[in-house]
C-alpha positions in Angstrom: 0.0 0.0 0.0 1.6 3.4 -0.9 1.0 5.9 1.8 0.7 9.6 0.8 1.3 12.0 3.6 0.5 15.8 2.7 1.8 18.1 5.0 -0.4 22.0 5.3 0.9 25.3 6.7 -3.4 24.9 7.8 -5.1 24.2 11.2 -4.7 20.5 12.2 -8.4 20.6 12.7 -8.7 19.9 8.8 -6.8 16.9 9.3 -7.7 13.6 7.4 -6.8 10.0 7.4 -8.7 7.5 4.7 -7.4 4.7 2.4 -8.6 4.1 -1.2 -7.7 2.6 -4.5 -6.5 5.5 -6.4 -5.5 4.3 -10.2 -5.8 0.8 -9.4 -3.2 0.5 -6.3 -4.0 0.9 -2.7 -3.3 4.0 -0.8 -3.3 5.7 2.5 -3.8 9.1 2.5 -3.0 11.7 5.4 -3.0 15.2 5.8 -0.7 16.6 8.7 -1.5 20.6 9.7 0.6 23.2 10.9 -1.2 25.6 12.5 0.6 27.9 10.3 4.2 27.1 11.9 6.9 27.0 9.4 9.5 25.1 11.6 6.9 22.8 12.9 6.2 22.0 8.9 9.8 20.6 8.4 9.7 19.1 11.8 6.8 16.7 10.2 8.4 16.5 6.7 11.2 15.2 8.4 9.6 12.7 10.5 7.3 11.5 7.6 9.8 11.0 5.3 10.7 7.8 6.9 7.5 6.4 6.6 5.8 8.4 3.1 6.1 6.9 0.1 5.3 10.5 -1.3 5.1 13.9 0.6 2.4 16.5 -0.5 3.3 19.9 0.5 0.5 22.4 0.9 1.8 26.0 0.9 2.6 28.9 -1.4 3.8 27.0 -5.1 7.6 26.8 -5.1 7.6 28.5 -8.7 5.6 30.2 -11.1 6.1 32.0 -13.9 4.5 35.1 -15.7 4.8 36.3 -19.3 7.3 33.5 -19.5 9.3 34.5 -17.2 10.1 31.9 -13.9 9.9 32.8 -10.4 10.8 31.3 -7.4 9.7 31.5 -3.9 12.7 31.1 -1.6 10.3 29.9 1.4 8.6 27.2 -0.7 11.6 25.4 -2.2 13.2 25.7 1.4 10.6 23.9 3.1 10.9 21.3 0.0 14.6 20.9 0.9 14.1 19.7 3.9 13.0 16.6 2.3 15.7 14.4 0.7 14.7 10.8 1.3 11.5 10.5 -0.9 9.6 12.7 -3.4 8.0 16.1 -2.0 5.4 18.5 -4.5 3.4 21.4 -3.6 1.2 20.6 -7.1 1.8 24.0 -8.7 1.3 22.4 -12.2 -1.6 20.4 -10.9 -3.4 23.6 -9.1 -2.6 25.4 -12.4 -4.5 23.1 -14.6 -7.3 22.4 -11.4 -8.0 26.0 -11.4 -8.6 26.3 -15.4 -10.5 23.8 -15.6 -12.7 24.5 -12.8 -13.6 28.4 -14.7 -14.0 26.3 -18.2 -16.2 23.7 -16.6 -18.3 26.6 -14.9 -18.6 28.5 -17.9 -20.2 25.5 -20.0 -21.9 24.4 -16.9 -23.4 27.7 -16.1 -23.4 30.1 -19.8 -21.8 33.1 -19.1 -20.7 33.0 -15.8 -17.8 34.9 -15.8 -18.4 37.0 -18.8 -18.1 40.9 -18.0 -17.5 39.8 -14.1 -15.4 41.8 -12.3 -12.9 39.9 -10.7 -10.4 40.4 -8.2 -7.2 38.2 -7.8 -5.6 38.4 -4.3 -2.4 37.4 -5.9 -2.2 37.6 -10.0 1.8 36.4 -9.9 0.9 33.6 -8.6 -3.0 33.0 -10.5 -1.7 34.0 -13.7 -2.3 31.4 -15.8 -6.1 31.4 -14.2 -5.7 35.5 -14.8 -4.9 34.6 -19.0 -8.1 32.6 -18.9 -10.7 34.3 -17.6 -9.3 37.6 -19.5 -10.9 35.4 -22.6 -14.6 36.3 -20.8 -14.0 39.8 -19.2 -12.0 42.8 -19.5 -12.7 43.8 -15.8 -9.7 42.2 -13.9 -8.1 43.6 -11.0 -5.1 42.5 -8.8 -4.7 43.5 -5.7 -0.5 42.1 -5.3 1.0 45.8 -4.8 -1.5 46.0 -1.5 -1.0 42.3 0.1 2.7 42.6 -1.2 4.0 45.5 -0.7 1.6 47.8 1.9 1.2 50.1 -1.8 -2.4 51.9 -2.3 -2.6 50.8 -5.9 -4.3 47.9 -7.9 -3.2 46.7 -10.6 -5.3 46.8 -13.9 -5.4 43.8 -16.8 -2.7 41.2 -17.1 -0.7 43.5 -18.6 -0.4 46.0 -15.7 0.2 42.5 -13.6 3.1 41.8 -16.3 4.7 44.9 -15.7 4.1 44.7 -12.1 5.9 41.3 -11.9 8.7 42.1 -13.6 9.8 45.2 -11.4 7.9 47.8 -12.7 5.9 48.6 -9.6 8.5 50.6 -8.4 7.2 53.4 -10.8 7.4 56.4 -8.6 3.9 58.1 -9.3 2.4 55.1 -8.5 3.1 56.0 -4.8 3.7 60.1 -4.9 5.4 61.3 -1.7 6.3 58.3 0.3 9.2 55.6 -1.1 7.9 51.7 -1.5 10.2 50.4 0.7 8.9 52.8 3.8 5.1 52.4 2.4 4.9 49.2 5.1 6.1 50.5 7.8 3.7 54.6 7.3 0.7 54.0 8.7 -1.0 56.4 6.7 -0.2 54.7 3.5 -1.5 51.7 5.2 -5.0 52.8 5.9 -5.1 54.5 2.5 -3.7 50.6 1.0 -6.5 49.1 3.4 -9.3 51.9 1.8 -8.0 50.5 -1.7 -8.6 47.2 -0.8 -11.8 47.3 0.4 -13.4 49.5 -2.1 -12.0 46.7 -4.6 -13.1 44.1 -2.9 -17.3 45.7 -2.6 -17.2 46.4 -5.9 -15.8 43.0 -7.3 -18.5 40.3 -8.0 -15.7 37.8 -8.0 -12.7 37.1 -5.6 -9.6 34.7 -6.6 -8.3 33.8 -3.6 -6.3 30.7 -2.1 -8.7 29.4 1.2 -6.4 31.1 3.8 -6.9 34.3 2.3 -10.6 34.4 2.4 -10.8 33.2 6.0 -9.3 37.0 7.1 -12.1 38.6 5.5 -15.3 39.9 6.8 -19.4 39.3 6.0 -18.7 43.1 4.7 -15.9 42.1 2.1 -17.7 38.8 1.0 -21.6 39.0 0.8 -23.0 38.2 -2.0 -19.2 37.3 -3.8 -18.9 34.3 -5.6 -15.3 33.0 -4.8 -12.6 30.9 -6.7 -10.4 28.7 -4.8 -8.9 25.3 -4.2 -9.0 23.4 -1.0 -12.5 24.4 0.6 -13.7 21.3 3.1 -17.5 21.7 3.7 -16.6 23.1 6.8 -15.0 26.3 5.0 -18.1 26.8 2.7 -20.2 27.0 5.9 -18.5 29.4 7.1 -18.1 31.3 3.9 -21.8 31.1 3.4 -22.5 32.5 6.9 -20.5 35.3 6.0 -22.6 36.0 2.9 -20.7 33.9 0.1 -23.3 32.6 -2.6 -21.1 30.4 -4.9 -17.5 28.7 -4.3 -15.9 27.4 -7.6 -13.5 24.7 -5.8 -11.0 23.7 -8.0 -10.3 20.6 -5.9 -12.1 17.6 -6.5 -13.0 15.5 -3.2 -12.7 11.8 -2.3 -14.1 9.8 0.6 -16.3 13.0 1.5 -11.9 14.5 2.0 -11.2 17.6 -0.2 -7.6 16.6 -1.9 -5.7 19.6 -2.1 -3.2 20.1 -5.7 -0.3 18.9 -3.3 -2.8 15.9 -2.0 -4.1 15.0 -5.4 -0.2 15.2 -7.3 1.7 13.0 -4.6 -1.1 10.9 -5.1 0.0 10.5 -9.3 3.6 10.8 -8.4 2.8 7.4 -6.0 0.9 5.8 -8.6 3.3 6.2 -11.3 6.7 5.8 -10.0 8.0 9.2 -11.5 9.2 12.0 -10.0 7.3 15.1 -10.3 9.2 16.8 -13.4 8.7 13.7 -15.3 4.8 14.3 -15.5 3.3 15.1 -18.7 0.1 16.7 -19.6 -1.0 13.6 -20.5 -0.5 11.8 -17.0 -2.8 14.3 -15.4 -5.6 14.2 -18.0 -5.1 10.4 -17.7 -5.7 10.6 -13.9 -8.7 12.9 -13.7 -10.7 10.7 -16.5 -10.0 7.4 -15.1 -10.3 8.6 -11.4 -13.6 10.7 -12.6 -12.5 13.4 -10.7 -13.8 17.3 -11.4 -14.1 20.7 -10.0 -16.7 21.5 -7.6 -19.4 24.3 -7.6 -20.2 25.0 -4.3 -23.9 26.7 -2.6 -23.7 27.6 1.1 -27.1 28.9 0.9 -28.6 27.3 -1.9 -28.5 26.9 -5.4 -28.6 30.6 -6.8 -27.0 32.8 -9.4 -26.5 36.8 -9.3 -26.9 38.2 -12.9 -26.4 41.9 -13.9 -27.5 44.2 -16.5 -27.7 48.2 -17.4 -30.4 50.3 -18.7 -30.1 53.7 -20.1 -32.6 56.2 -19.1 -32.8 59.9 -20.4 -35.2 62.9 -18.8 -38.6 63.4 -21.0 -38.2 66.8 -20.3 -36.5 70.1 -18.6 -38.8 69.1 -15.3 -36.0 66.0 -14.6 -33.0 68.9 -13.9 -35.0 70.2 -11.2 -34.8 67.2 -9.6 -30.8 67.2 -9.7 -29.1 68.8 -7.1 -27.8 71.2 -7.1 -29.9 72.3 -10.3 -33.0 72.5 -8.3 -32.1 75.7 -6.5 -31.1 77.0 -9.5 -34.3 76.2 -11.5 -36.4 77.5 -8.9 -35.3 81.0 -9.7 -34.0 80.8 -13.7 -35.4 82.2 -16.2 -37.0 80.2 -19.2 -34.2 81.1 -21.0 -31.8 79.8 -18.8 -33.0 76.1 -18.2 -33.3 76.1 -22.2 -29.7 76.8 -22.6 -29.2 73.9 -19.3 -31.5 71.7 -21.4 -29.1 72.1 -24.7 -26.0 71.6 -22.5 -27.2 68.8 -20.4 -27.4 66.7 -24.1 -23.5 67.0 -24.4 -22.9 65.3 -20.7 -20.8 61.7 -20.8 -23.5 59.3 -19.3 -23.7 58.4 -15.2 -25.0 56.1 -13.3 -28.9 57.2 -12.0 -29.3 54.4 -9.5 -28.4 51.1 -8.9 -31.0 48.2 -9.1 -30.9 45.7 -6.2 -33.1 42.9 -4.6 -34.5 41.5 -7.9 -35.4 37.7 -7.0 -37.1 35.2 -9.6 -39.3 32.4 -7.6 -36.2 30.2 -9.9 -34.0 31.2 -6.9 -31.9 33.4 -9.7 -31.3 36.9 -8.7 -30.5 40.2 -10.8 -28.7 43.7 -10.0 -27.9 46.6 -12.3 -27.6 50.1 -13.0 -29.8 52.9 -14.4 -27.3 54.7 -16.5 -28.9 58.5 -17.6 -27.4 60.4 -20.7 -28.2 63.5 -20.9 -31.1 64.6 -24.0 -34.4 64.9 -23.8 -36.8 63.9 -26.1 -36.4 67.5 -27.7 -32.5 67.5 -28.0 -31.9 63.8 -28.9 -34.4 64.7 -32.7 -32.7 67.7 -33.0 -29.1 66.1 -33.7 -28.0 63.4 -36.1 -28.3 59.2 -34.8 -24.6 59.8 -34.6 -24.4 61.7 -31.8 -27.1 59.8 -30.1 -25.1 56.4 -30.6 -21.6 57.9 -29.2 -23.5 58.6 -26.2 -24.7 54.9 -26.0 -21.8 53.5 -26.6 -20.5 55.6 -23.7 -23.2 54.2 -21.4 -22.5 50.9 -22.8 -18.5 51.4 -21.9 -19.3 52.7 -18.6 -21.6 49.3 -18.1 -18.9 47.1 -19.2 -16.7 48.7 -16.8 -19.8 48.2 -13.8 -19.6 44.4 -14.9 -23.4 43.9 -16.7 -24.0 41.5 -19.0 -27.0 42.9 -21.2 -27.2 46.4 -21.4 -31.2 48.1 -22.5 -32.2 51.0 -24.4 -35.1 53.0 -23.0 -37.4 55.5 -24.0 -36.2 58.1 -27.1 -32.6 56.0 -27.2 -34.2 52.8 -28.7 -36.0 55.2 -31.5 -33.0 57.0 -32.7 -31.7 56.2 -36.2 -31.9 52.0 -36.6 -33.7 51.4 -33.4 -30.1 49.4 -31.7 -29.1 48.1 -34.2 -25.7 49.8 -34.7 -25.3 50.4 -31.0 -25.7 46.4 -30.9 -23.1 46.3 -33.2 -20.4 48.5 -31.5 -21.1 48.0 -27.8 -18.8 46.1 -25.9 -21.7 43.5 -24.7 -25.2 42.8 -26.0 -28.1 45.2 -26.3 -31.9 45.0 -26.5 -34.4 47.9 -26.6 -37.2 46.1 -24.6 -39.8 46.6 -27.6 -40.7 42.5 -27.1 -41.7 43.4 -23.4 -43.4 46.1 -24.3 -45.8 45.0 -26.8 -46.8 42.6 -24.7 -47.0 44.7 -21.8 -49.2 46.8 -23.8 -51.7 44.5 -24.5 -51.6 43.0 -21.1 -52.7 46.0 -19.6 -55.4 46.6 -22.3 -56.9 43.2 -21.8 -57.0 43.7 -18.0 -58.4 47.4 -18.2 -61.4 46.0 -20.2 -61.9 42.7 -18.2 -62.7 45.3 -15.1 -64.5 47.8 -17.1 -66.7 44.7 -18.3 -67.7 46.8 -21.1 -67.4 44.4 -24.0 -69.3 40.9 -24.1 -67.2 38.0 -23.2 -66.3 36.0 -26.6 -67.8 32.2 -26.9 -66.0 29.2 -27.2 -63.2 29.4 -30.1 -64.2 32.6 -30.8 -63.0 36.1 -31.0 -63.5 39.4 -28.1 -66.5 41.1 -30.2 -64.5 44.1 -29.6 -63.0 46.8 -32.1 -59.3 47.5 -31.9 -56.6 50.7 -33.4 -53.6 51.0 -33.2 -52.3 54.5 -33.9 -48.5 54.3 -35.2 -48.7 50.6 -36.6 -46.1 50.3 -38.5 -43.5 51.4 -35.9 -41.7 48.8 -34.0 -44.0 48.0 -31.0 -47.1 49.2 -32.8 -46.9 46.4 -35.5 -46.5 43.7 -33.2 -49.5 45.4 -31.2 -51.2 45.1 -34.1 -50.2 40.7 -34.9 -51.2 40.3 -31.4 -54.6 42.4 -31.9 -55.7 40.6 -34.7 -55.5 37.0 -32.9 -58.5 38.8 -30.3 -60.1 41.1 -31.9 -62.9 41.1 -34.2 -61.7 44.0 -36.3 -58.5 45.9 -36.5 -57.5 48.9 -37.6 -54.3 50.0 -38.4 -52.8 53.9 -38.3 -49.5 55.0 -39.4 -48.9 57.9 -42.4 -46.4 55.1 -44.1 -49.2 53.8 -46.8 -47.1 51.5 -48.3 -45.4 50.0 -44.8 -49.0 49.4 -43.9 -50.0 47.4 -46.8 -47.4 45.1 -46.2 -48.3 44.7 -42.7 -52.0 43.7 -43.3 -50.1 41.1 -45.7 -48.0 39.6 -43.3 -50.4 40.0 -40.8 -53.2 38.1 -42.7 -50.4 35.2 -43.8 -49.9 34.8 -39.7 -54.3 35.1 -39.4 -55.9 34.3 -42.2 -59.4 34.9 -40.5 -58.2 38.7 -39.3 -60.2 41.3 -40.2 -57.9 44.1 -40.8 -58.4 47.8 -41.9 -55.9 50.7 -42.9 -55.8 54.5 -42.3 -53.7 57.6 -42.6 -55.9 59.0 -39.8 -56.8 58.1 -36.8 -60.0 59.9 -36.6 -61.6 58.4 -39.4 -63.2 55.4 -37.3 -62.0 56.5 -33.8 -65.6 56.9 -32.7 -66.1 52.9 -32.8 -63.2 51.6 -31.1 -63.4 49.7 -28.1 -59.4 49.5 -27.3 -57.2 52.2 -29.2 -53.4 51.6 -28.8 -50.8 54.5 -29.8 -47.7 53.8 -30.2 -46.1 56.8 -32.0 -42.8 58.6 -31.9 -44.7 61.8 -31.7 -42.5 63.4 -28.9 -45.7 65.4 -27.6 -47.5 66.1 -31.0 -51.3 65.5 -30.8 -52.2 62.1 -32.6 -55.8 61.6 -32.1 -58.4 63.8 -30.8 -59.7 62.2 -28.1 -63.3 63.8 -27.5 -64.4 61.6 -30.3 -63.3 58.5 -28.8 -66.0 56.4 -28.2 -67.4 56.6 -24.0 -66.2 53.5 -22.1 -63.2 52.7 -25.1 -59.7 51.9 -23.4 -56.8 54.1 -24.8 -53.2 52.4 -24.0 -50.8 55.0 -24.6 -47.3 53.1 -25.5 -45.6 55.9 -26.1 -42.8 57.9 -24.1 -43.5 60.6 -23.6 -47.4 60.0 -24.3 -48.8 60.5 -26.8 -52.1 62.0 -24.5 -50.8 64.2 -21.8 -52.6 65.4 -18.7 -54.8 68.0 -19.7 -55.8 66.2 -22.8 -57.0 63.1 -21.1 -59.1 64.8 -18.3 -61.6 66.1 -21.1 -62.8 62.8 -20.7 -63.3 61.3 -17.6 -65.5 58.5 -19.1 -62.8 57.0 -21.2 -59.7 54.9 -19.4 -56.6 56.0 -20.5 -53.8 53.3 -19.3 -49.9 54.1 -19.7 -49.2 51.0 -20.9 -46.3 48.4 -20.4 -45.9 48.6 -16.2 -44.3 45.5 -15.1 -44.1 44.3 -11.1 -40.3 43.1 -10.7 -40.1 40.0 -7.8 -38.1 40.4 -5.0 -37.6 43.4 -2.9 -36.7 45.9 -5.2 -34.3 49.1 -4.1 -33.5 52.2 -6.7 -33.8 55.6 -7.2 -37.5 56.5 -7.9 -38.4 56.4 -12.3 -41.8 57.6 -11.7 -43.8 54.6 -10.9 -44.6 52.7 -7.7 -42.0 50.4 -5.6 -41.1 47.6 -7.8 -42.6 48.4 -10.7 -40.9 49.2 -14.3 -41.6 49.8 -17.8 -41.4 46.9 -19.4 -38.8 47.9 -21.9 -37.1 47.7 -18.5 -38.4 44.2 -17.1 -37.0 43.2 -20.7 -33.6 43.6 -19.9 -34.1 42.1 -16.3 -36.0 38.7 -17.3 -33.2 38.3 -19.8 -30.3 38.6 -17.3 -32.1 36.2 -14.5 -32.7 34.0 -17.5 -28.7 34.0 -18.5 -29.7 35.1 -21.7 -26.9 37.5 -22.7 -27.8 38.2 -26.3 -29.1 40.9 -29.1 -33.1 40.5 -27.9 -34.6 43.0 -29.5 -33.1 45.6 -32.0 -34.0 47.4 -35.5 -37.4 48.0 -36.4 -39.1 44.7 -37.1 -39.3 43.0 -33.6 -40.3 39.3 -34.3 -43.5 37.6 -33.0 -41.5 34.6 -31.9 -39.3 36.9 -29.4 -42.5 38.6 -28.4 -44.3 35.2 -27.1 -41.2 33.9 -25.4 -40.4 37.0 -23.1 -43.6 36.8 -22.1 -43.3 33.7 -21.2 -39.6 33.8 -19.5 -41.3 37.1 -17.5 -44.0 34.8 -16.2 -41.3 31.7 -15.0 -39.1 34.9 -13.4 -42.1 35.9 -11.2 -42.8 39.3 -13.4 -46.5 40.4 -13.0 -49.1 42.9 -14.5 -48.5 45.9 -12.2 -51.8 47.5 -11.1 -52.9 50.0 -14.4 -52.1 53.1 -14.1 -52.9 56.7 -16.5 -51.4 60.1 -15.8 -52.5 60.6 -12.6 -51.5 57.1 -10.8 -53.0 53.9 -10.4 -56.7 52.8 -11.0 -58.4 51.6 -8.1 -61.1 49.9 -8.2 -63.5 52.6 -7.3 -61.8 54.5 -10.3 -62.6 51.9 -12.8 -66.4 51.8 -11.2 -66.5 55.2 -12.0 -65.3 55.4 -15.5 -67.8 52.6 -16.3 -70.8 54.9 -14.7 -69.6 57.5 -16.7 -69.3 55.3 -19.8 -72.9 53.9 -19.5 -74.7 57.2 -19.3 -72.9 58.7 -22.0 -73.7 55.7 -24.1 -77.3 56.3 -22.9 -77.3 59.8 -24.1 -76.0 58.8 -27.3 -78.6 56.0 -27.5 -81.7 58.5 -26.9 -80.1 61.3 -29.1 -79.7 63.7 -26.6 -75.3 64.0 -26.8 
């Protein structure tokens, strides 16, 4: 029987003692801690050697190397010396190959996992192999080695600011102005300002690299809600990292006999079973070993299966009333001249993008979970249609930069930035990670609300079996991007459709396509909307109007239920309350799951546009993709966000028109005012 001994710098309470077949020979495998004592370490190499066949040695790797460079680490290979009787391996190579494949074998596992994360390495000379792969999935890669090296209030920035670093560059003088490196240790003020560093990097990283020993100094503050790559974490370790507020551990050690096998474990383990000494290994022996032995990383949940997506969505103000809620515009506002907040408005359009709010607490009833940013550029409405689509996309591809950099995944487009020039579809093309405008959502959203606004009313007669609503339906601005799929979703209900847009020909081929889809549809075109406004049960606008009048609302028809898609709407305030017996809806309002914390958009707590709950249902669903750009949204993508918002928890939010939510008592009284104006009409005297 061979007999493995692996010897740990770790508390002795992790010790283990099991025998197994390992590659078809016996073994007997021990691990010996240290209580970190370095003189007690060759105390027990020494005495072990007599007996190992093999000696595993679990501290820092004896070498590494960097940009193909080698470097050695004097306190490793003296501990190894110490040993001269048998073979002794700390498993660099193996933890090397262990950790690579554990980030591959998560990123098939899991889509996506690591792509745009932002990751911290505690030590990149020594992870930077693991650093080279995971720069394949994101750009945002920090490394904190000047700090836990050298005492030195600086990160270090992409592998090849942990190149330069490595090979003596980090001596650069103005990366520490005033105080020398070799004092920076020993000053206490450049030590709290190192410490400051470290923490901020460590809240604002979604990822931590970090050998076991190294997490177990930090704090619920530094960890919650990380997800942290390692090798060597028992089960008692991932409790106690999940009590601290750890959500995933990606373990590059596999386990046997319910015993985690640490790189230096696992190697004198193949150096036993082969008869060769640890530089005689090939590539080929280790793959060998980990097929036969079926051994493979481990992903790790100390409080439950669960996965923390992230995303950005760009906001912009509707109008010059948004800068009075800035501080410290307000003050100003409150006693400029017109003038004045015209000239703000212009100059505000010119501003590099910012982050609004963040978005936290989103939780699908699928245990995934979702955070992300608002990020606001600067134009209204008024001042993104009075400059080219250029200088619209810069500014998106500015926000989308400035996402990257937050770690998202999917960035949205909302309101007037989803419009401009090809609706995404060159933003989608330039951004540094995918883009959707939320139009799917939307449409559906639209209707959603419709259908639910007349159910209440109770207005229209209920349709019979396999039949269609005997209701009339418009859509005002069909041909545009959420009005045509309106419009394909309409003609599946209603009994009649008709279609608005001042694009003739675009609406001809819409009732085409629209009549190949629903052959039975009974479909009708207009320039106008007025034309047959006065029989419509459900009207939907969805223009690009920015404010100009698009129907005229006193001859809608009493009780008819106007969803207004558009942003900003298409019926304002004053316009709507000339007629209290029609229900105008602002359309799209979507209730998030969770317990939702941001900055206030305008609607009630948890609720978003839909154009919003787009972007959010695709990131807890993992799907990191182009959703929804250009013009044509497809019918297909329509039905299945609707149906991934349902399986993420995402609910009709209680309809709402310009002045808040309908109660009930609101939709009562609409309907009374809806029946005796129909009774007027009835009896001639309206």
């Amino acid at each position: 029987m061979k007999n493995i001994v692996s010897v740990s710098l770790g508390d002795t309470h992790n010790n283990f003692d099991f025998q197994t077949r390992f590659m078809g020979q016996p073994m007997r495998v021990r691990r010996l801690g240290t209580n970190g004592s370095t003189s007690k370490a060759v105390a027990v190499l020494r005495q072990w050697e007599q007996q190992a066949d093999v000696l595993g040695l679990g501290v820092a790797r004896d070498s590494y190397s960097v940009a193909g460079k080698r470097y050695v680490d004097p306190d490793s290979v003296a501990l190894k010396s110490a040993v001269t009787r048998v073979p002794v391996t700390t498993g660099a190579r193996l933890q090397d190959i262990l950790q690579e494949w554990a980030v591959r074998h998560v990123q098939t596992t899991l889509p996506q996992f690591f792509s745009n994360a932002r990751i911290l390495f505690w030590s990149g000379k020594e992870q930077y192999r693991l650093a080279l792969c995971l720069a394949e999935y994101t750009q945002n890669l920090q490394f904190a080695d000047p700090v836990v090296q050298h005492g030195l209030p600086r990160l270090l920035h992409g592998v090849h600011e942990l190149e330069l670093f490595t090979k003596g560059v980090d001596w650069i003088p103005h990366w520490v102005p005033v105080v020398l490196p070799g004092l920076a240790t020993n000053n206490k003020p450049v030590k709290q300002w190192a410490h400051a560093v470290l923490q901020g990097a460590l809240r604002e990283s979604t990822v931590l690299v970090a050998m076991p020993h190294e997490v177990d100094a930090l704090k619920a503050c530094d960890l919650a809600g990380k997800v942290v790559v390692s090798c060597g974490v028992n089960e008692t370790r991932a409790k106690a990292w999940g009590a601290l507020g750890v959500h995933t551990i990606v373990d590059a050690a596999p386990a046997m006999k319910s015993h985690v096998l640490s790189p230096a474990t696992l190697d004198a383990m193949l150096i036993a079973a082969t008869g060769r000494h640890g530089h005689d290994l090939q590539d080929d022996d280790y793959l060998g070993m980990l097929a036969q032995e079926g051994l493979e990383p481990r992903i790790l949940y100390p409080n439950g299966e669960t996965r923390m997506n992230r995303f950005a969505f760009v906001i912009h103000p509707l109008s010059q009333e948004y800068f009075k809620k800035v501080k410290p515009i307000e003050i100003l506002s409150s006693v400029s001249p017109p003038l004045l907040m015209d000239t703000l408005e212009k100059a505000m359009a010119y501003a590099p993008p910012f982050v609004y709010s963040k978005v936290t607490g989103i939780r699908s009833p699928t245990g995934a979970q979702a955070e992300g940013w608002l990020i606001s550029v600067g134009g209204t409405p008024k001042e993104i249609m009075a400059h080219s689509p250029e200088f619209t996309y810069r500014r998106l591809l500015a926000a989308a930069e400035l996402a990257r950099g937050l770690g998202a995944q999917i960035m949205g487009l909302g309101a007037f930035t989803k419009v401009v020039g090809d609706a995404g579809v060159t933003v989608a093309k330039l951004a540094p990670l995918p883009i959707t405008t939320g139009n799917s959502y939307s449409a559906s959203g639209a209707l959603w609300a419709a259908h639910d606004a007349m159910r209440r009313l109770g207005l229209v007669r209920a349709p019979g079996k396999g039949k269609k609503a005997a209701f009339k339906a418009m859509v005002v601005g069909a041909t545009g991007a959420i009005g045509s799929v309106c419009a394909r979703l309409l003609a599946t209900t209603a009994q009649e459709v008709y279609l608005v847009s001042p694009e003739p020909a675009k609406l001809l081929a819409l009732k085409e396509s629209i009549l190949q889809e629903t052959p039975d549809a009974q479909v009708f075109l207009g320039a106008r909307a007025d034309t047959h406004i006065a029989d419509m049960d459900m009207i939907v606008t969805a223009t690009s109007g920015a404010g100009k009048k698009v129907l005229d609302i006193c001859k809608v028809k009493p009780g008819c239920v106007i969803t207004d898609v558009a942003r900003p709407l298409d019926l304002p305030p004053d316009e709507v309350a000339k007629r209290p017996d029609v229900l105008v809806v602002e359309s799209g309002e979507i209730q998030l799951p969770g317990d939702v914390e941001m900055k206030n958009i305008g609607l009630s707590k948890n609720v978003v546009y839909a154009c919003l709950a787009e972007t959010i249902v695709l990131a807890l669903e993992g799907r990191f993709e182009n959703f929804t750009v250009g013009r044509n949204i497809e019918w297909e993508r329509v039905r299945e966000i609707y149906r991934l918002g349902l399986k993420h928890g995402m609910q009709l939010a209680e309809v709402s028109g310009v002045n808040g939510v309908f109660s009930d008592a609101d939709i009562a009284r609409v309907r009374k005012l809806a029946l005796a104006a129909r009774k007027k009409v009835k009896h001639g005297t309206h």
